[in-house]
C-alpha positions as CSV (number, residue, x, y, z in Angstrom):
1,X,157.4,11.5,75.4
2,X,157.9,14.4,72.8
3,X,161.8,14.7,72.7
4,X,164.9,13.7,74.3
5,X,167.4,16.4,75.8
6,X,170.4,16.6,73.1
7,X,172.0,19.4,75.2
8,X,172.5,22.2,78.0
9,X,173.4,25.3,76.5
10,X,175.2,28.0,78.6
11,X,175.7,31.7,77.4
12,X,178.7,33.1,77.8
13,X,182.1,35.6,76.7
14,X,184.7,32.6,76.0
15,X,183.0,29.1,74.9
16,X,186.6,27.3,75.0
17,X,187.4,29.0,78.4
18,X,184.3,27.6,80.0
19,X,184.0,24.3,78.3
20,X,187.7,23.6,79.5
21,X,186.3,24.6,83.3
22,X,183.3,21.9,83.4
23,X,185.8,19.4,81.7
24,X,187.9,19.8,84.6
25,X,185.0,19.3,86.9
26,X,183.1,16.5,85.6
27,X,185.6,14.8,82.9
28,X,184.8,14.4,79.4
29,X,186.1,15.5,76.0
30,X,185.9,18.9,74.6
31,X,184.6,19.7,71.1
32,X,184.3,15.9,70.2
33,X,183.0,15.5,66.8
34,X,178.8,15.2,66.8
35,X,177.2,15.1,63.8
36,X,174.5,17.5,65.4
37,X,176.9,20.5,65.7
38,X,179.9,21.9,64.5
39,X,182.2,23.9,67.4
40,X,183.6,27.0,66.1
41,X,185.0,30.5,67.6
42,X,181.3,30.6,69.0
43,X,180.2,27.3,69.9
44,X,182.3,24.6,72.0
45,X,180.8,21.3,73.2
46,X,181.6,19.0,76.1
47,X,180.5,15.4,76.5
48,X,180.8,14.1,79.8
49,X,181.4,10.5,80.7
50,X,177.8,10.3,82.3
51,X,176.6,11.1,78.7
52,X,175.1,15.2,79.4
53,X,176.2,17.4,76.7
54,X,176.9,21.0,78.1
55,X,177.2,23.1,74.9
56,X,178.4,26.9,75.4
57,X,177.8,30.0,72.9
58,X,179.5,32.9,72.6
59,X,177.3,36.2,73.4
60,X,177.8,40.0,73.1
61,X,177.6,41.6,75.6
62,X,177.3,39.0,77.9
63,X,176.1,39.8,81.8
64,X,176.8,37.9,84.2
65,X,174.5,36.8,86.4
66,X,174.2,38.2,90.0
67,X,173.5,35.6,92.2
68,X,171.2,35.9,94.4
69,X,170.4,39.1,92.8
70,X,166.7,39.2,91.1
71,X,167.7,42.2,88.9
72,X,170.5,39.5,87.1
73,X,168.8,36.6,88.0
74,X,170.7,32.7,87.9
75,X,168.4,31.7,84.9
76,X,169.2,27.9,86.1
77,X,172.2,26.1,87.5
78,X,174.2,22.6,87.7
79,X,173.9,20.4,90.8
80,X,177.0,18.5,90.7
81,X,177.3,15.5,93.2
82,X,180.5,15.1,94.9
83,X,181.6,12.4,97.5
84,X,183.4,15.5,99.7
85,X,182.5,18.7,99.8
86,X,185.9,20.3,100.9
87,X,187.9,18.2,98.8
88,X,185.8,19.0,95.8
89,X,185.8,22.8,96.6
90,X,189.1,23.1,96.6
91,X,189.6,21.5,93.3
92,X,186.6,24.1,91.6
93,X,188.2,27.0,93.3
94,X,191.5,25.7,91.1
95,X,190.0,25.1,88.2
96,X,188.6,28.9,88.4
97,X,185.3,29.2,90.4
98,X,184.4,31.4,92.8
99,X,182.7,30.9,96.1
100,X,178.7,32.4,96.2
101,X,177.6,30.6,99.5
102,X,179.0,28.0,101.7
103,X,176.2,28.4,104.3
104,X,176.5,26.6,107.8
105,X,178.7,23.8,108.5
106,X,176.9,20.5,108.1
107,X,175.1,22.0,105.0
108,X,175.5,19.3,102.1
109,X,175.5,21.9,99.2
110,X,177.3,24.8,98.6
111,X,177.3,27.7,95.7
112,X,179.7,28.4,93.4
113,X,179.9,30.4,90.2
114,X,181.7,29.0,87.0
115,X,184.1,31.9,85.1
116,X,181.5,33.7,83.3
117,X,179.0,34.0,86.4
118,X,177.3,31.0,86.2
119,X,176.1,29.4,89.4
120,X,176.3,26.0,90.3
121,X,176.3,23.7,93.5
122,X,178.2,20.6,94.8
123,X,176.5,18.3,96.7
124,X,177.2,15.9,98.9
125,X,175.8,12.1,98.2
């Protein structure tokens, strides 16, 4: 082994905004103090009870991405495992998310995108 994975950083328009939405998805405290970083108007951090880091920073200009559009491609997303699917959608659609793809019933995952474009998928365990 090389390195262990401090963080996941996201690019986006509004660090706070989108830090607040995952915090609302998956628990957690926003901008706890880390000796490793210092949140500011451009950076905000989120550590989640399972012990990820998500780490957001602001960008110019940002674009969001077009999913599934190649020209503005996805550049990765978050699988986030839920007990029930529409339960759980409803609560991301609340918390600000927009539907991408639900696909067919009986599909276990379905495709969302966070406020500043991001996708990501629940899926049922």
């Amino acid at each position: 082994m090389i390195a262990d994975l401090q963080c996941v950083v996201l690019d986006c328009p509004d660090p706070r905004r989108l830090s607040e939405f995952y915090r609302s998805l998956l628990g957690g405290v926003v901008n706890r103090q880390d000796r490793r970083w210092a949140p500011g108007d451009g950076w905000a951090t989120l550590h989640s009870p399972s012990g990820l880091v998500l780490a957001f920073q602001r960008v110019a200009n940002y674009r969001r991405p077009q999913w599934p559009d190649p020209a503005r491609p996805q550049q990765f997303h978050l699988d986030l495992g839920v007990a029930d699917l529409d339960r759980a959608q409803r609560e991301v659609l609340a918390a600000g998310a927009t539907v991408l793809d639900i696909g067919p019933d009986g599909r276990s995952w379905r495709v969302y995108a966070d406020p500043a474009g991001h996708p990501f998928c629940l899926v049922q365990h």
